[in-house]
N, CA, C and O atoms as a CHARMM CRD file, in Angstrom:
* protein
*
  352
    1    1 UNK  N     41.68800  54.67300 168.02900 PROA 1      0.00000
    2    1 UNK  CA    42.63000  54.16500 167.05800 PROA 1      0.00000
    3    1 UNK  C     42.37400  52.67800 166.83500 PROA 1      0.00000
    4    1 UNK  O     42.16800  51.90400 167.77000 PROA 1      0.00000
    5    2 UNK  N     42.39400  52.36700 165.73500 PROA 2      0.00000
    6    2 UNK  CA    41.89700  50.81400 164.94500 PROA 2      0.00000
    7    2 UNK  C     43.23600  50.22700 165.46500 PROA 2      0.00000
    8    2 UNK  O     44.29200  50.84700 165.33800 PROA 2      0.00000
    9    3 UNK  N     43.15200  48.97400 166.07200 PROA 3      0.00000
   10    3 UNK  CA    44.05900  48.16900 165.87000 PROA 3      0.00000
   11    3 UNK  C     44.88500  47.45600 164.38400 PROA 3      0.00000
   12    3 UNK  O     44.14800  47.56500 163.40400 PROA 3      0.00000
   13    4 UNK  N     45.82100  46.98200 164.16500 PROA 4      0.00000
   14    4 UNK  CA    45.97900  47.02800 162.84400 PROA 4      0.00000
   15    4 UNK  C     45.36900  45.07100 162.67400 PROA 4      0.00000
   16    4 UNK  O     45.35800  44.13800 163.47700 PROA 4      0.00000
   17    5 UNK  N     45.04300  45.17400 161.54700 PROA 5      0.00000
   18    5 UNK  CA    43.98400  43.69400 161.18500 PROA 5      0.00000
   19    5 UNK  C     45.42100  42.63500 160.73500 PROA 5      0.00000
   20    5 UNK  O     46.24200  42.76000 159.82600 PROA 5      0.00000
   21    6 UNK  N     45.28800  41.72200 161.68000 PROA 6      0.00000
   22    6 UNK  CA    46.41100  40.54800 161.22000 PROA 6      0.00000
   23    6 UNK  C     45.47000  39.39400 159.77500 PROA 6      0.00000
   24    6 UNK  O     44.33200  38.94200 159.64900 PROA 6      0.00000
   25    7 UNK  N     46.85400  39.34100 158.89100 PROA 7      0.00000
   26    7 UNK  CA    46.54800  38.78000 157.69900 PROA 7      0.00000
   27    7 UNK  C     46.77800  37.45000 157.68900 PROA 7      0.00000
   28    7 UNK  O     47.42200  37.17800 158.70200 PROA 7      0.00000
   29    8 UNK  N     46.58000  36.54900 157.07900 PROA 8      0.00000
   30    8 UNK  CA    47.26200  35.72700 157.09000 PROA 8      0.00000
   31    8 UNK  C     48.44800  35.65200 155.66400 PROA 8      0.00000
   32    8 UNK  O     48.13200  36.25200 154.63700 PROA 8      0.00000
   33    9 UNK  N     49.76300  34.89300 155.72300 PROA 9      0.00000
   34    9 UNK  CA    50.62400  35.12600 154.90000 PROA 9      0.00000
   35    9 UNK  C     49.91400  35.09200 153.39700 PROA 9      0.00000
   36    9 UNK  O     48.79200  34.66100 153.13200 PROA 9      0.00000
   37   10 UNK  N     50.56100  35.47500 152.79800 PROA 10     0.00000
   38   10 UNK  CA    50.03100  35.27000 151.45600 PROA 10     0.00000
   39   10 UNK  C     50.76200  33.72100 151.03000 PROA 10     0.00000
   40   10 UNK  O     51.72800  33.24100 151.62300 PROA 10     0.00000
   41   11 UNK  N     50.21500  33.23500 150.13600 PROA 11     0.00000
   42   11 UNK  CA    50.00500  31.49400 149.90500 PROA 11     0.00000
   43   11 UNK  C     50.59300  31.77000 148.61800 PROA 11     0.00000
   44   11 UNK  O     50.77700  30.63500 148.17800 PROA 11     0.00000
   45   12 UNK  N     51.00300  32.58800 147.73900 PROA 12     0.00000
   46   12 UNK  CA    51.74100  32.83300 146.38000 PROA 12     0.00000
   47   12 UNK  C     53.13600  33.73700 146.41700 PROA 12     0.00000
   48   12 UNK  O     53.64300  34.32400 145.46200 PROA 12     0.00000
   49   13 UNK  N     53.66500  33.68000 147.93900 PROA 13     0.00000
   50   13 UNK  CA    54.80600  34.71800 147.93300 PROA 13     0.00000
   51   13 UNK  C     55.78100  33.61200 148.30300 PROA 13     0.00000
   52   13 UNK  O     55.49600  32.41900 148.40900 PROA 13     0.00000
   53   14 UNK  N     57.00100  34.18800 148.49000 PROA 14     0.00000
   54   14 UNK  CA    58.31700  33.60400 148.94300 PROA 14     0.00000
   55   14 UNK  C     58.61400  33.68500 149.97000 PROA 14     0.00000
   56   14 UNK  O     57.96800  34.56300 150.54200 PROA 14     0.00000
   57   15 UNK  N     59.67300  32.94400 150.89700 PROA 15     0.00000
   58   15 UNK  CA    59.25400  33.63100 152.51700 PROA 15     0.00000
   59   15 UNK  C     59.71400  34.87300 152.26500 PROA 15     0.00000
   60   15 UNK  O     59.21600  35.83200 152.85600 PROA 15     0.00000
   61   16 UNK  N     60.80600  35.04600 151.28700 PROA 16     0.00000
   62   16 UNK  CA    60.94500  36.17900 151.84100 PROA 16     0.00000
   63   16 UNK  C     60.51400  37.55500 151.83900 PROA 16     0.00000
   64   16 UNK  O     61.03700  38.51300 152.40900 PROA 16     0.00000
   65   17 UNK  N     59.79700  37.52700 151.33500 PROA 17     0.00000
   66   17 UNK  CA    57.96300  38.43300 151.11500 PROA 17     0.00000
   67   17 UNK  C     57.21400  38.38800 151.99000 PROA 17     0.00000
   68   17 UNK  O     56.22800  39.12300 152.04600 PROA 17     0.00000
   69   18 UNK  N     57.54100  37.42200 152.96600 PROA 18     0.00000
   70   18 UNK  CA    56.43100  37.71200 153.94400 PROA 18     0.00000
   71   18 UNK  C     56.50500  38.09500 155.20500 PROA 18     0.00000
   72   18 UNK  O     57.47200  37.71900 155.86700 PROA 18     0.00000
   73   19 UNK  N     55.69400  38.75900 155.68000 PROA 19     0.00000
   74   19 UNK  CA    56.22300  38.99500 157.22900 PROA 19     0.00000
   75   19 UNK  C     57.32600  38.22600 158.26500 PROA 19     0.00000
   76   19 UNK  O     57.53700  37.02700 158.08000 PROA 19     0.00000
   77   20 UNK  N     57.82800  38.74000 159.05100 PROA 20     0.00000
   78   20 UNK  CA    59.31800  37.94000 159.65200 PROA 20     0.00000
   79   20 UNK  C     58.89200  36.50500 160.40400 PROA 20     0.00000
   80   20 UNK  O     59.61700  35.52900 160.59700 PROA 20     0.00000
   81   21 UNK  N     57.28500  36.71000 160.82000 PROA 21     0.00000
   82   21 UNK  CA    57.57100  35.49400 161.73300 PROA 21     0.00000
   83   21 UNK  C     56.53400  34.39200 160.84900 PROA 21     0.00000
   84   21 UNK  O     56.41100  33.17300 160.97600 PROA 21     0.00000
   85   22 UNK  N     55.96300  35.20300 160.06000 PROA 22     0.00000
   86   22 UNK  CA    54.84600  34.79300 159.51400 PROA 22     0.00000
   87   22 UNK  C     54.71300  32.69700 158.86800 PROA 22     0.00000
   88   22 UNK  O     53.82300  31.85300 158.76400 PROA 22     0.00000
   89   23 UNK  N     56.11700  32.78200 158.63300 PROA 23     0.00000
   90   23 UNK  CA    55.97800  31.45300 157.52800 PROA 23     0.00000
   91   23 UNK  C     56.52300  30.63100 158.68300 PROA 23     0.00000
   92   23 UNK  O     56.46200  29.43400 158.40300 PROA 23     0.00000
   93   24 UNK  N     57.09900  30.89300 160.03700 PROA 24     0.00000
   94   24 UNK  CA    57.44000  29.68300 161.08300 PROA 24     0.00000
   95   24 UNK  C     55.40600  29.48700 161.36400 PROA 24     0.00000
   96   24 UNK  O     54.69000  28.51800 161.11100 PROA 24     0.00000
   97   25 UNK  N     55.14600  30.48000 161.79900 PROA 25     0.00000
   98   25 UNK  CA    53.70200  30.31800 162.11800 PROA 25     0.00000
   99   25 UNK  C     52.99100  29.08200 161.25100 PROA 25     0.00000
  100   25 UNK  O     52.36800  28.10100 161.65800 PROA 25     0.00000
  101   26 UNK  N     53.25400  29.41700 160.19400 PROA 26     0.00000
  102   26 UNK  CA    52.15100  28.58100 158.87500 PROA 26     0.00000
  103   26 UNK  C     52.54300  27.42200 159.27600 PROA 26     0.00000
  104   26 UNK  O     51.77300  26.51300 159.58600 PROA 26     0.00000
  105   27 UNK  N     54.10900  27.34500 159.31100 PROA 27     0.00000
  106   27 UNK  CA    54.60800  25.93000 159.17900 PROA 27     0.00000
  107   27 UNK  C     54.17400  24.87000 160.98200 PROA 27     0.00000
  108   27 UNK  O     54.09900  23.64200 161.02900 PROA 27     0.00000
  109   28 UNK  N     53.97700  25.77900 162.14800 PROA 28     0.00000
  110   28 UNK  CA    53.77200  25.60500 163.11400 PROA 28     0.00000
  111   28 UNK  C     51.95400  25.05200 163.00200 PROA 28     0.00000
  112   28 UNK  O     51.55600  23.93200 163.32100 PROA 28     0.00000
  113   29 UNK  N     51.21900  26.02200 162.54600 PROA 29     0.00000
  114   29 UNK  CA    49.89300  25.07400 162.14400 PROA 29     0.00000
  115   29 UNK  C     49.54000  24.13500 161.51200 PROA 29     0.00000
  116   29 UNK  O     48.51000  23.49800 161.73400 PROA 29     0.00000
  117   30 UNK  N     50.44900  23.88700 160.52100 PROA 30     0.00000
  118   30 UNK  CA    50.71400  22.81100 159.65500 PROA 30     0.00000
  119   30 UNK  C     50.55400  21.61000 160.50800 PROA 30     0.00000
  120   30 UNK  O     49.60300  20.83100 160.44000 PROA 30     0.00000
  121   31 UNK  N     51.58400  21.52200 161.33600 PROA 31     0.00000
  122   31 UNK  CA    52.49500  20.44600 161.98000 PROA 31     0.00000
  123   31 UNK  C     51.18400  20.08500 162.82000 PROA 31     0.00000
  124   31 UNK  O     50.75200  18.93500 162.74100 PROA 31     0.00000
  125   32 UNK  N     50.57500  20.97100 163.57500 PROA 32     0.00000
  126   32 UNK  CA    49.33600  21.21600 164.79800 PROA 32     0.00000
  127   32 UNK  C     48.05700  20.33800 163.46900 PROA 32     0.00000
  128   32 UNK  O     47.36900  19.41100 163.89700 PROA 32     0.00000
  129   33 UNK  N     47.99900  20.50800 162.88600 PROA 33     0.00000
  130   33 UNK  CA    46.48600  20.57200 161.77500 PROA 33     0.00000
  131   33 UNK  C     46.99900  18.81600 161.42000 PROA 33     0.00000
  132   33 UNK  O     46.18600  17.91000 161.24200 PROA 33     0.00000
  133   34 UNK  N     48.29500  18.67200 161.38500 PROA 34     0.00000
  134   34 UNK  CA    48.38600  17.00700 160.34900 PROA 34     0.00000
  135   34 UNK  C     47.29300  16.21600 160.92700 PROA 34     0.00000
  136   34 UNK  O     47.08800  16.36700 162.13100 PROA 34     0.00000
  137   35 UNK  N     46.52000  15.35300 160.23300 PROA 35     0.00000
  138   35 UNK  CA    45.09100  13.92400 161.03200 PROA 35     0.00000
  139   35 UNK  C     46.23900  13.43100 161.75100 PROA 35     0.00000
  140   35 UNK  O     47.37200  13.63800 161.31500 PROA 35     0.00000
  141   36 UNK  N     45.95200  12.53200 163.25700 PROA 36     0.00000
  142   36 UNK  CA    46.17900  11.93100 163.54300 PROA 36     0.00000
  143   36 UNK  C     47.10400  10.63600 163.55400 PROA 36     0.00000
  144   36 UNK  O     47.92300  10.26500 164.39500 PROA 36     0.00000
  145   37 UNK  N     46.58400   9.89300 161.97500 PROA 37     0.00000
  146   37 UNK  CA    47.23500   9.06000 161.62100 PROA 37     0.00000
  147   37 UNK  C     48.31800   9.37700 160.88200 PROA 37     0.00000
  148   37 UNK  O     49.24800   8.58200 160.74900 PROA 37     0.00000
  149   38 UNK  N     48.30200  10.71800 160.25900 PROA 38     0.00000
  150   38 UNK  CA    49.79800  10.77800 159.72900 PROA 38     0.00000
  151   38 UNK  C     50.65900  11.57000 160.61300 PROA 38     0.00000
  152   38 UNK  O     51.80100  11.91700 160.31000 PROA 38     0.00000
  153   39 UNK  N     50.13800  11.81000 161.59000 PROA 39     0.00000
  154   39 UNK  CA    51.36100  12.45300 162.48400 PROA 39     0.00000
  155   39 UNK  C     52.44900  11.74600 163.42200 PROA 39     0.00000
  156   39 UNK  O     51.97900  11.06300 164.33200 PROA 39     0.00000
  157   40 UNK  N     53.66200  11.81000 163.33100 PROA 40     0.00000
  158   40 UNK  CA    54.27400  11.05400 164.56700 PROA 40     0.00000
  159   40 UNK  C     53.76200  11.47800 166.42500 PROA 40     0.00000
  160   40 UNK  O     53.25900  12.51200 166.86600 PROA 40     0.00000
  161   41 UNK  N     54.08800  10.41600 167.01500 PROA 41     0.00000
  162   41 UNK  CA    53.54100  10.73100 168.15600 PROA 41     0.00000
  163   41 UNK  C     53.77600  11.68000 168.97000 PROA 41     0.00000
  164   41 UNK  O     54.42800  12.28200 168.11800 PROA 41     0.00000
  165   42 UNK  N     53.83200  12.32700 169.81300 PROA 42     0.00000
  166   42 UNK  CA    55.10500  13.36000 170.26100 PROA 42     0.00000
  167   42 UNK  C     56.11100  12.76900 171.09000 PROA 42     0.00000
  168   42 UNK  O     57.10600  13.48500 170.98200 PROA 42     0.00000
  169   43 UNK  N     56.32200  11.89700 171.79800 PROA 43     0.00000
  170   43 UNK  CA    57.66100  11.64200 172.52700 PROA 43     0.00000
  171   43 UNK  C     58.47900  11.31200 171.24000 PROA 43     0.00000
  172   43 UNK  O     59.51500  11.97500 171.21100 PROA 43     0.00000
  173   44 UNK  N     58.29300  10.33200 169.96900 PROA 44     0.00000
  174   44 UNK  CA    58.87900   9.94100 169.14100 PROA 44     0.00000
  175   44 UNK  C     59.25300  11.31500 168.14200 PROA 44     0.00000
  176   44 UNK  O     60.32400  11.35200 167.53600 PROA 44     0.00000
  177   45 UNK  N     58.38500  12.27300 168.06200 PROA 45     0.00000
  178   45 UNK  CA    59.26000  13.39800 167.29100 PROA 45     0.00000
  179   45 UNK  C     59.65100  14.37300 168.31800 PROA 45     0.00000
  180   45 UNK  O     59.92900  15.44200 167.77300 PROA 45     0.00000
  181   46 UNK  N     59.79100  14.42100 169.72600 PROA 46     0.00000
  182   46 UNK  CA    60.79600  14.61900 170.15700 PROA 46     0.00000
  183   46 UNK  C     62.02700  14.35800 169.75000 PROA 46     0.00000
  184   46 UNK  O     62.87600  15.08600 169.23500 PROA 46     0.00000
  185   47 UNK  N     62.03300  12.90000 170.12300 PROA 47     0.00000
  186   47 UNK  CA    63.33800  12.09300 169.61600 PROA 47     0.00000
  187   47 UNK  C     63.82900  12.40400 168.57200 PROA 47     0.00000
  188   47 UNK  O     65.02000  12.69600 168.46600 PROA 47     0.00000
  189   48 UNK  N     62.99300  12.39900 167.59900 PROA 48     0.00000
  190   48 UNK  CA    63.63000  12.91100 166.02900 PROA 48     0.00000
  191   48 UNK  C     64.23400  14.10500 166.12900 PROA 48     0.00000
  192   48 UNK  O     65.29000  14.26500 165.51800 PROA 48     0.00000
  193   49 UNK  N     63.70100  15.13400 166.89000 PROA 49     0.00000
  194   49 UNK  CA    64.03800  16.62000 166.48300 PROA 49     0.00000
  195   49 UNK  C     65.16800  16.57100 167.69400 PROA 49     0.00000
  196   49 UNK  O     66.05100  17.36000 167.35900 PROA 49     0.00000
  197   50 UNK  N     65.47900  15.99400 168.90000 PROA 50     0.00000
  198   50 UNK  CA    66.67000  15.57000 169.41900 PROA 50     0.00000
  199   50 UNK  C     67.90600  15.13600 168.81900 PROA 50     0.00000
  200   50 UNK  O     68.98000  15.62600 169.17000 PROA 50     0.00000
  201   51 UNK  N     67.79800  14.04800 167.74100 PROA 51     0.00000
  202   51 UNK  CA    68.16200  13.51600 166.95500 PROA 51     0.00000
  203   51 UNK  C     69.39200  14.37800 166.23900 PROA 51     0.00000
  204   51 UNK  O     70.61900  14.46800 166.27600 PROA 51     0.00000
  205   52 UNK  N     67.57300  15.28100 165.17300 PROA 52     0.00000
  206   52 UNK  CA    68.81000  16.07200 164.38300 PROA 52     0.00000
  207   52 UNK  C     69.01300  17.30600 165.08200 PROA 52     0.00000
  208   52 UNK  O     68.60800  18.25700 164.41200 PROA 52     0.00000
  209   53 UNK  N     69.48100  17.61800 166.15600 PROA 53     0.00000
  210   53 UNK  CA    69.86900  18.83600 167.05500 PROA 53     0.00000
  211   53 UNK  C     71.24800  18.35400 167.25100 PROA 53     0.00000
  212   53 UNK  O     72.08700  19.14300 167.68600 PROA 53     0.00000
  213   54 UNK  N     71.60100  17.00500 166.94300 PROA 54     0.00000
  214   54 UNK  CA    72.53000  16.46300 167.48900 PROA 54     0.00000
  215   54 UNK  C     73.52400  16.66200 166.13600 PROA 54     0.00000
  216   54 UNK  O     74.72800  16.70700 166.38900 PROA 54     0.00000
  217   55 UNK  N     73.18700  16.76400 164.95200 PROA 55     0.00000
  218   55 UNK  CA    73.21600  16.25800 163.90100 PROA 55     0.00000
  219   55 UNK  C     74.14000  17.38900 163.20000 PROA 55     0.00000
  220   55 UNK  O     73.62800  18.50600 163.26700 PROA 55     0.00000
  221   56 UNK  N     75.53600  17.33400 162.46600 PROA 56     0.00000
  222   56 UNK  CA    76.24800  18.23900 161.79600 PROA 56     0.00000
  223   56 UNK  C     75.80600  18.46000 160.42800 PROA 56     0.00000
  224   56 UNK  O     76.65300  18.82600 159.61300 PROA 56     0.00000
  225   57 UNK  N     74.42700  18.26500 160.00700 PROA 57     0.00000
  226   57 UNK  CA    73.86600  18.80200 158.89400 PROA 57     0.00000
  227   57 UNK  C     72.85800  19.40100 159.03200 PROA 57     0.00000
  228   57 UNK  O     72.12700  19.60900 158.06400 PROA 57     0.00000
  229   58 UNK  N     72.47600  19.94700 160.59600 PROA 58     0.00000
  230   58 UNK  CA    71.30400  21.22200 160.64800 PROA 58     0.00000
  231   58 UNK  C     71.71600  22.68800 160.76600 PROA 58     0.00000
  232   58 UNK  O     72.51500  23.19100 161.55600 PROA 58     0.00000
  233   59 UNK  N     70.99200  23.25800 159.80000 PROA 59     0.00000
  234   59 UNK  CA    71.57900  24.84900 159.90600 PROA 59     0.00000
  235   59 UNK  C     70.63200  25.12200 159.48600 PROA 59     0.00000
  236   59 UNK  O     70.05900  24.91100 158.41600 PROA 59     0.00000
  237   60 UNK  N     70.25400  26.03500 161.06100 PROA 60     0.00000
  238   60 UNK  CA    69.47900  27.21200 161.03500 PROA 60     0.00000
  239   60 UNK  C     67.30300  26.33400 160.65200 PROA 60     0.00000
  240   60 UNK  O     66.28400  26.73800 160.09100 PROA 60     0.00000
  241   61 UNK  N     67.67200  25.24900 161.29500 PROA 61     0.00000
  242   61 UNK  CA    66.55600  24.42400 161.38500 PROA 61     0.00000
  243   61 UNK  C     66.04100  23.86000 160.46200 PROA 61     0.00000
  244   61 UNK  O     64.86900  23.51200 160.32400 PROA 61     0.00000
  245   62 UNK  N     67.34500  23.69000 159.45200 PROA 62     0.00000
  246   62 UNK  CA    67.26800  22.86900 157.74500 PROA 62     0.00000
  247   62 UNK  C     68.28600  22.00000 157.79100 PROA 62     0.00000
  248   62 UNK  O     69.39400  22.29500 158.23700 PROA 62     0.00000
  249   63 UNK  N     68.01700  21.03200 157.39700 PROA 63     0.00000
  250   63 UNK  CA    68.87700  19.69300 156.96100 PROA 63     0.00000
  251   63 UNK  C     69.58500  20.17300 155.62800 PROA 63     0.00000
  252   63 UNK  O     69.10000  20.54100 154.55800 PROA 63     0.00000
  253   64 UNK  N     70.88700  20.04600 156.05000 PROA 64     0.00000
  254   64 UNK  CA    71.60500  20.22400 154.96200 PROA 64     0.00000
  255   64 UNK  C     71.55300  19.09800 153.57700 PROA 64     0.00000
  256   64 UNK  O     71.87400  19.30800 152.40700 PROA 64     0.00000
  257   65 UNK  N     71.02700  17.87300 154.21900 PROA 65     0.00000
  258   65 UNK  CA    71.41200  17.15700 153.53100 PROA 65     0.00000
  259   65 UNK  C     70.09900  17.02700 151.94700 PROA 65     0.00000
  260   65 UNK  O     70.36300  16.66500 150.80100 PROA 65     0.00000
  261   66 UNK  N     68.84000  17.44600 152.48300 PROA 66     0.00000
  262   66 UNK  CA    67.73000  17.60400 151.89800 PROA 66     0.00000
  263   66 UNK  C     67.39300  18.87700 151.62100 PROA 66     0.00000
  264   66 UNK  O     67.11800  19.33000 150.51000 PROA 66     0.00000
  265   67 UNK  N     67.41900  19.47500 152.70000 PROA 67     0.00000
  266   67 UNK  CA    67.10000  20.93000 152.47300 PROA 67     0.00000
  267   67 UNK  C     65.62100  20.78100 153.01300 PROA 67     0.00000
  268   67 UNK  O     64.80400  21.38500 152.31800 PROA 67     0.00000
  269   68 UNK  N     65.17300  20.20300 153.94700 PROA 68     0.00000
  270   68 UNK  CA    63.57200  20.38600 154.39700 PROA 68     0.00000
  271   68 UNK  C     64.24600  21.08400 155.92000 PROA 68     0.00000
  272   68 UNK  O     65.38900  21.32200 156.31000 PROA 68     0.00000
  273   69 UNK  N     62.82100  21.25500 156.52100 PROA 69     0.00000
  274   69 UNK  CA    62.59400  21.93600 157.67700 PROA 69     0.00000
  275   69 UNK  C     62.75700  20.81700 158.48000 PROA 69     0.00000
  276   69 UNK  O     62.01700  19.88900 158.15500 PROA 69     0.00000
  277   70 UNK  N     63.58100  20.57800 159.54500 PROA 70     0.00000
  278   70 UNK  CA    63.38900  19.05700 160.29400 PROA 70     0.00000
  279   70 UNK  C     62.30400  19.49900 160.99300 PROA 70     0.00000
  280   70 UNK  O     61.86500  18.41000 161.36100 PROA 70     0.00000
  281   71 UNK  N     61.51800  20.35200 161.46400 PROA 71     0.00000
  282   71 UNK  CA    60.55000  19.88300 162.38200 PROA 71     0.00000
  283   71 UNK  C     59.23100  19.58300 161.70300 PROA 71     0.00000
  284   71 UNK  O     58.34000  19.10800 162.40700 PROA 71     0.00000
  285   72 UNK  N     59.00600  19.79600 160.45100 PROA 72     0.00000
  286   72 UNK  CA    58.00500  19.51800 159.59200 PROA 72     0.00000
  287   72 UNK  C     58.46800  17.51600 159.06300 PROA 72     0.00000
  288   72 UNK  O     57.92100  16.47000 159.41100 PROA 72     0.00000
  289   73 UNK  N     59.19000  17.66900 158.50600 PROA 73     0.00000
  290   73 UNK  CA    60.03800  16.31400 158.07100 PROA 73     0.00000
  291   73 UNK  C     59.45800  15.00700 159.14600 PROA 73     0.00000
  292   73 UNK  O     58.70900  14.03100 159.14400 PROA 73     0.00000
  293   74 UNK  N     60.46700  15.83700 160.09900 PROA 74     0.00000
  294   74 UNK  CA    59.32300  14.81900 161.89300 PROA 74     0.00000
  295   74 UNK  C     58.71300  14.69500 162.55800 PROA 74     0.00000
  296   74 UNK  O     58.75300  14.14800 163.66000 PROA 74     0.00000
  297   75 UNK  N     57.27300  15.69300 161.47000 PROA 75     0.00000
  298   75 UNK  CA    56.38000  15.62200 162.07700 PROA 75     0.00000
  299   75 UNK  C     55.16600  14.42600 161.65200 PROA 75     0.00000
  300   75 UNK  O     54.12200  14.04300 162.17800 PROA 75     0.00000
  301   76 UNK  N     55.73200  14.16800 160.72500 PROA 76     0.00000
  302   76 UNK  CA    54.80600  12.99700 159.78800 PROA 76     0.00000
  303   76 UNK  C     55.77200  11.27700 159.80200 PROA 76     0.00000
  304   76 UNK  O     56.88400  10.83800 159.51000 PROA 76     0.00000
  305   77 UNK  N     54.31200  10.75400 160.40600 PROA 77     0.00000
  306   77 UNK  CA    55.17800   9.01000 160.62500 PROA 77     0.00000
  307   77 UNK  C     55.55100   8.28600 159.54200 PROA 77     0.00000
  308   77 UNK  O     55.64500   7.07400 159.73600 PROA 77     0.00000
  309   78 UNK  N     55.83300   8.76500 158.26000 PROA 78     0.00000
  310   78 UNK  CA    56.05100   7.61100 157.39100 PROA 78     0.00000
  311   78 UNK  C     57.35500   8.47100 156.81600 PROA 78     0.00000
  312   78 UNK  O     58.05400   7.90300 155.97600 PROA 78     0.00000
  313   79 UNK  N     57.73300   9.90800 157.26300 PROA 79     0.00000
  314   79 UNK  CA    59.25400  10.31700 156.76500 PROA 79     0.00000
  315   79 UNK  C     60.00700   9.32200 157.59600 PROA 79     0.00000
  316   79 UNK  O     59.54400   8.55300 158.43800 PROA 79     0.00000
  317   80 UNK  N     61.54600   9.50900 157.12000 PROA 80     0.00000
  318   80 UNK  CA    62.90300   9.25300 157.74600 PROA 80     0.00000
  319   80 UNK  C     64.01600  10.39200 157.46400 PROA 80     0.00000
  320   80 UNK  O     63.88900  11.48900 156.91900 PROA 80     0.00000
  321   81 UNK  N     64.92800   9.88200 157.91200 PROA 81     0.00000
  322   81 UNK  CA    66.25000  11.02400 158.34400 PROA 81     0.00000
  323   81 UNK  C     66.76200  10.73300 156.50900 PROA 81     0.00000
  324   81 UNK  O     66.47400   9.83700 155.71600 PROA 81     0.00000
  325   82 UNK  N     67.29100  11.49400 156.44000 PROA 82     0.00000
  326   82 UNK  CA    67.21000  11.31900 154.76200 PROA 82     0.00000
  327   82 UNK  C     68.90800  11.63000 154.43700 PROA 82     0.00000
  328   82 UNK  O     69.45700  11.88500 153.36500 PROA 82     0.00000
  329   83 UNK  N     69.36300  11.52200 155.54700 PROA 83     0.00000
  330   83 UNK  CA    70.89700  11.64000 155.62400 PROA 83     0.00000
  331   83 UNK  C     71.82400   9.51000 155.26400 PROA 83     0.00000
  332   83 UNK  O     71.48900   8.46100 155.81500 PROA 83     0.00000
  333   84 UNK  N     72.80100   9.70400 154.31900 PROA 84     0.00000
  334   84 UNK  CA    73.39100   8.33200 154.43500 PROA 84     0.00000
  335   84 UNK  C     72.98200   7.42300 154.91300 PROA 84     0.00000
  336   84 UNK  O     72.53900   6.39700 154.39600 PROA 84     0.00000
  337   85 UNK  N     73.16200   7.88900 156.60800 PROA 85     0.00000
  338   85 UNK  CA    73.10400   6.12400 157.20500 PROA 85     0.00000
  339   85 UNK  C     72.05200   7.09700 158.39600 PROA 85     0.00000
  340   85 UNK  O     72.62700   7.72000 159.28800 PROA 85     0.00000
  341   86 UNK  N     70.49500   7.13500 158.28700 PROA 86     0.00000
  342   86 UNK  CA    69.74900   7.54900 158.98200 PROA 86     0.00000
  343   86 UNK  C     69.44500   7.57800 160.73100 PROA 86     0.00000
  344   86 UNK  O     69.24200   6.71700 161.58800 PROA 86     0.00000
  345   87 UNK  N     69.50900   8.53700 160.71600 PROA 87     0.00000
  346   87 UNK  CA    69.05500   8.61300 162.87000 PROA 87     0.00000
  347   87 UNK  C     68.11600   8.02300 163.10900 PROA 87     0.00000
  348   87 UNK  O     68.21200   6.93700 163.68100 PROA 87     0.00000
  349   88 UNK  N     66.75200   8.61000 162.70400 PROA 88     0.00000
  350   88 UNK  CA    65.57300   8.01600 162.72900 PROA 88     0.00000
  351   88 UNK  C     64.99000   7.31100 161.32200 PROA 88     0.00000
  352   88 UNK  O     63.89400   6.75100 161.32000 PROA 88     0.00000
């Protein structure tokens, strides 16, 4: 029996078209793939993603206030907290 062949997501769908775990994955290589220089360091996006854990505008690992993914958001050194009066 063939194992079944893993795809990668399709790049023209919606998440919600795509497999269940499929689009944390993408967004998880993303974050892994950024160069160097545009990535924050990791103790410092610790902090960030500490930050907004703390924060009464995350739901469900989205900033209410923007609507991005905070762990993508802090994963790059030249974002900020995009809320009023900013965390990071």
């Amino acid at each position: 029996m063939k194992e079944p062949v893993s795809r990668p997501p399709c790049k023209r769908c919606l998440t919600k078209e795509m497999p269940p775990d499929s689009f944390f994955q993408t967004m998880y290589q993303y974050i892994a793939e950024l160069p160097p220089e545009v990535k924050t360091p990791q103790l410092q996006y610790e902090e960030r993603l500490a930050q907004c854990k703390a924060c009464d505008s995350l739901l469900n690992g989205m900033c209410r206030v923007c609507g991005c993914f905070v762990e993508m958001r802090a994963a790059a050194q030249k974002n900020h907290c995009p809320a009023l009066h900013p965390k990071w």
